[in-house]
N, C-alpha and C positions, 0 to 999 in steps of 0.2 A: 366843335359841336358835340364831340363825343362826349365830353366830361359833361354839358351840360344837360343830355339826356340820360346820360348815370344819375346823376342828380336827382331828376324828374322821378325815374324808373323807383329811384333808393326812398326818393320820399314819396312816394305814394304806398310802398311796401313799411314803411316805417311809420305813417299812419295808420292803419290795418294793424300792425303788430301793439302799438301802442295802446289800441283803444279795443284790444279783444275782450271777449264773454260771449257764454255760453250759448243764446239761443238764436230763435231767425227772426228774421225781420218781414213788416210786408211789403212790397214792392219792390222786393231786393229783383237787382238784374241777374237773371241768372243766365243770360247768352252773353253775350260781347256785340252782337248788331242786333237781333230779335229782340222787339221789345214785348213784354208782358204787360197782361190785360188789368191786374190787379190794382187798385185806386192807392193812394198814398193817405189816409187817414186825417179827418177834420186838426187843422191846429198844429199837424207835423212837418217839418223841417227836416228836408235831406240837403245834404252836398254830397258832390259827385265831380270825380274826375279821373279822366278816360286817355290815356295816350295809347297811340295807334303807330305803327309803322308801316310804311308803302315800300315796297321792294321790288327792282329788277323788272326792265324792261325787255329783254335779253339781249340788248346792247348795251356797250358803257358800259358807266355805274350812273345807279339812280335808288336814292333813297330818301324818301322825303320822312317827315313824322308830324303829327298833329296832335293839339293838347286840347282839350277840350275840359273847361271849370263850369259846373251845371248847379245851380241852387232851386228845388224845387218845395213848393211849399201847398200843403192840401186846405184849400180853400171851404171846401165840405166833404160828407165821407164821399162824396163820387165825382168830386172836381178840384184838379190840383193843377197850378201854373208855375213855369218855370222861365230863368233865363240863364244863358249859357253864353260863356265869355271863350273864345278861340285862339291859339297861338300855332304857327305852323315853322317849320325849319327843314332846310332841304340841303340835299348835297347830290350834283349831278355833275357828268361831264361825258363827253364825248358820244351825245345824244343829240339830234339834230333829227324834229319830226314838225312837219311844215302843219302849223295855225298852234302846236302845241308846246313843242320846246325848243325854241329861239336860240340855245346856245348854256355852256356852260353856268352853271349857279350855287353858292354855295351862301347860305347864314346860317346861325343859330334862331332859336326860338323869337318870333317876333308879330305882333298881334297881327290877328288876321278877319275875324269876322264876330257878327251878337248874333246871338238867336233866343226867339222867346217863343214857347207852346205852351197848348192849352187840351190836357187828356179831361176826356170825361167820361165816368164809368156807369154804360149804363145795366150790366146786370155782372154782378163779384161772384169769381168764379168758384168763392167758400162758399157760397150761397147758391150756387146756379149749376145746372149742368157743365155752362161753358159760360166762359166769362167775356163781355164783350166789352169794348173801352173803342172811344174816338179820340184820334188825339190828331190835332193840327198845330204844325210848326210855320213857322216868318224867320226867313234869314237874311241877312245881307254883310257881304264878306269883299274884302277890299282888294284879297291876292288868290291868281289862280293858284289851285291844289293842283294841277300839274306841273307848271313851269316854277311857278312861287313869282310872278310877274305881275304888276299891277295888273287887276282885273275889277271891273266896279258887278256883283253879281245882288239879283233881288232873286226869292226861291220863296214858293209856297206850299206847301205840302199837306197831306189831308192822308191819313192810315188808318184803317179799321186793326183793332186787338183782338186777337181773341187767345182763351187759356184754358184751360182743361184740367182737374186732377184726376188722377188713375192710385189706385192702393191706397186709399187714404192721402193721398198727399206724394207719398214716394215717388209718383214718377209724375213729371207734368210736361203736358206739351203744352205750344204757344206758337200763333203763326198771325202772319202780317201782312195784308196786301193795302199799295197804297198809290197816289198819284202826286210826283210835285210838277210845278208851273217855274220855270225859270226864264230870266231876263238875264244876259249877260252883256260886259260889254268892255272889248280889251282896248288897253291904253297903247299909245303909238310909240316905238320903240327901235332906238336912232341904232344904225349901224347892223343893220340884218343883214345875211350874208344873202350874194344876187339871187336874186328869183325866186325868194325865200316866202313861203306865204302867212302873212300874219295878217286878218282882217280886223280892221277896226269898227267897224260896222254894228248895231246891237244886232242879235241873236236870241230868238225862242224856242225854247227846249221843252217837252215833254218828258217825265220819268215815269215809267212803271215799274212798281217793284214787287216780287212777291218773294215771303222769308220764312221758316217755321223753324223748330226748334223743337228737341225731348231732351230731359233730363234725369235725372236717376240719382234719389240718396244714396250713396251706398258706406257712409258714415253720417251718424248727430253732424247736423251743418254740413257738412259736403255733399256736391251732386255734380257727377261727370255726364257732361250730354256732348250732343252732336247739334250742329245748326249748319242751315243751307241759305243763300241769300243770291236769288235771281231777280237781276236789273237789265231793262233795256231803254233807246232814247230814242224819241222819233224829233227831227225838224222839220217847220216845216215845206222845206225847199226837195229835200230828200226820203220825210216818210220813217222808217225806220234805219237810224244809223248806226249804232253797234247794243249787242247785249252781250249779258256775262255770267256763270254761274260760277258761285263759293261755296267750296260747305269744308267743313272740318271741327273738327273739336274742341268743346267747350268745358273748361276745370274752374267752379263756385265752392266758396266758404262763407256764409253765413253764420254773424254773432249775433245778440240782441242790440247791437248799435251801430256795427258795421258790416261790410259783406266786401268779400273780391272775389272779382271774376277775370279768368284770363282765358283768351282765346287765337287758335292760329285758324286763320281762314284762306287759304289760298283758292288761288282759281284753277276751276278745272276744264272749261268750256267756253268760249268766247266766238262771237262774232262781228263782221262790218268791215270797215277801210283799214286797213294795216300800212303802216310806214315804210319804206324802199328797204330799210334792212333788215325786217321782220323776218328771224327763221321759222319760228311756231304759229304756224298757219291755223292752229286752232284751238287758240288764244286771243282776246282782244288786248294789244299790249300799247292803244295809242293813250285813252284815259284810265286805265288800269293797269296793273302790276299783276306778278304772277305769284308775290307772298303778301299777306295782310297778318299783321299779330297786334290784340287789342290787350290792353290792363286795364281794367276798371277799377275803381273803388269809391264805396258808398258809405258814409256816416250820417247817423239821423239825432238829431237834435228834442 
């Protein structure tokens, strides 16, 4: 699996190198998880592709990775639609946490979920004090993102944008609050070790999440910022089950036809049910990790 996320890592930095020039773009991503407010322009054509690394439960080893290929196209100047094709690959073992990870797993990259959204901008924050955008995602994903184990999942999500420039432009903020609606529902899975709990039962989850993000030119095309990303889950048997807070640093280069963003996010704060061998008591380390590292890149058509 290694050589084939070299692979991954090498071409997506070899698109980017290939297709540089000079200026910026609109709707470039400039966080790694914060989305910005900004509309993608009547008639224009992005692609987008994003790998992500999960790391370190504080047991084991546990590393999963997720690909995500995104084609977004602006329908008018203030509404653009996208869909987005998914591939996940994991490598675990010696991790054993009851309804989440069932036992040792290892593939490379192999599909995993679609998703299609719909942003709609309704005031451009070139134009406005602050820039405000709706945007509602539809997903459905066939393998859980913890274990990598069939999972049949539906998810609906609804985020408010908003964006801001400061200095002309130099420095912008962008922050995110949002809710999804999810449906899950895990496949039955022969030879579990005794007493082991894996429910086959569906499951309804709530998410709230709230994200913001600043960023800073501090070269033509480059801006180093900072982003935070706080998420929690209520069901509803329990109410609220775990939340979690990220933030760390965010490094964007911006040309007139592409842009990369890479970012490391770990956690810094976590709560809810922890696993029998959980040493970091304030951490949530049952559906999260305690490192997150994102590469994006963006070319527009």
């Amino acid at each position: 699996m290694r050589s084939s996320v070299g692979f991954t890592m090498g071409s997506l930095w070899l698109l980017a190198a290939l297709t540089a020039s000079p200026a910026a773009l609109a709707d470039e991503n400039l966080f790694g998880y914060v989305k910005g407010a900004e509309p993608l322009p009547r008639g224009a054509t992005e692609l987008y592709a994003g790998l992500t690394q999960r790391s370190d439960k504080g047991v084991g080893h546990y590393q999963a990775w997720d690909l995500a290929t995104e084609v977004e196209y602006g329908l008018t100047d203030k509404l653009a639609i996208s869909g987005e094709f998914q591939m996940m690959a994991i490598d675990t073992h010696d991790i054993l946490i009851d309804a989440y990870v069932p036992g040792d797993e290892k593939y490379g990259f192999k599909p995993s979920g679609v998703e299609t959204a719909l942003k709609y901008n309704f005031l451009s924050p070139a134009a406005h004090a602050v820039g405000v955008s709706l945007y509602n995602s539809f997903l459905y994903s066939w393998r859980d993102p913890h274990s990598g184990q069939d999972k049949d999942t539906l998810s609906f999500e609804q985020m408010l944008l908003l964006q801001k420039y400061f200095l002309d432009g130099q420095l912008i903020w962008t922050g995110n609050g949002g809710i999804e609606a999810t449906y899950a529902n895990r496949k039955t899975i022969d030879g579990l070790p005794e007493g082991f709990e894996w429910p086959t039962t569906p499951e309804m989850e709530i998410e709230l999440t709230a994200a913001t993000g600043l960023s800073y030119r501090f070269l033509p095309g480059w801006f180093l910022g900072v982003e935070a990303f706080y998420q929690e889950e209520h069901e509803t048997e329990v109410g609220l089950e775990r939340w979690s807070l990220q933030a760390g640093p965010s490094l964007h280069y911006g040309a007139s036809r592409f842009w990369v963003t890479a970012t490391w996010l770990p956690q810094l704060r976590g709560g809810g049910p922890q696993y029998a061998d959980q040493q970091d008591e304030d951490l949530h380390l049952i559906e999260k990790t305690k490192q997150e590292y994102r590469l994006k890149v963006g070319y527009n058509f």
